[in-house]
N, C-alpha and C positions, 0 to 999 in steps of 0.2 A: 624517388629516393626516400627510405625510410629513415629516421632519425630514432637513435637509439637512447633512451633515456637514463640520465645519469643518475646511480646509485650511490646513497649518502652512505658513509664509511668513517668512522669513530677511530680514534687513538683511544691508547691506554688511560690517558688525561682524562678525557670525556667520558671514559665508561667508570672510573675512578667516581669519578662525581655524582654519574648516576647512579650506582650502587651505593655511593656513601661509603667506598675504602680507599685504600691507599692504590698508589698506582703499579706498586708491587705487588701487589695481592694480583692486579687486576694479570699484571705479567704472570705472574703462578699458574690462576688459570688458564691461560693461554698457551703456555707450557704444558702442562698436563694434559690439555685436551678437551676441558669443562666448558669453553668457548669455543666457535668455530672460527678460530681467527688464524690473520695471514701475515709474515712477513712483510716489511719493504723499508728494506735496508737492517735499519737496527731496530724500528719498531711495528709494533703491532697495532696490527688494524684489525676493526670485525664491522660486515654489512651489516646496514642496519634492518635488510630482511632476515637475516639470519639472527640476529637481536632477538627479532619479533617474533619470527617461530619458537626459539625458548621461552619467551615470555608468556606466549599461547600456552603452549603444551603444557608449562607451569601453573597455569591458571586451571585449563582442565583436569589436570590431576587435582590439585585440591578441592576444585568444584566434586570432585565424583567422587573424592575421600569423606567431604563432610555432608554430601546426598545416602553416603551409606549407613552414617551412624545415626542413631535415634537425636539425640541431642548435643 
């Protein structure tokens, strides 16, 4: 029998905190679509793999924006 490993999952609260905004903000995003996040019930949740891969790809991008300029 395989055991499936449980995935860490954020409220609006916690992600509020980590960004350093309010937790309306963090609902806007979430709304809009700027987060990959989900329902359940009334509030919003986001994996925190899905966290990770914006956080990546955010990183990449600016690593490869400031490899392209002289200084």
């Amino acid at each position: 029998m395989t055991q499936k490993k449980k995935e860490t999952i954020y409220g609006a609260e916690k992600l509020a905190k980590f960004f350093g905004v309010t937790k309306q903000t963090v609902r806007g995003w979430c709304k809009k679509g700027k987060l990959p996040a989900f329902k359940i019930g009334k509030e919003w949740k986001i994996r925190v793999t899905d966290l990770q891969k914006i956080i990546d790809r955010e990183v990449r991008t600016h690593e490869s924006e400031k490899s392209s300029r002289l200084f």
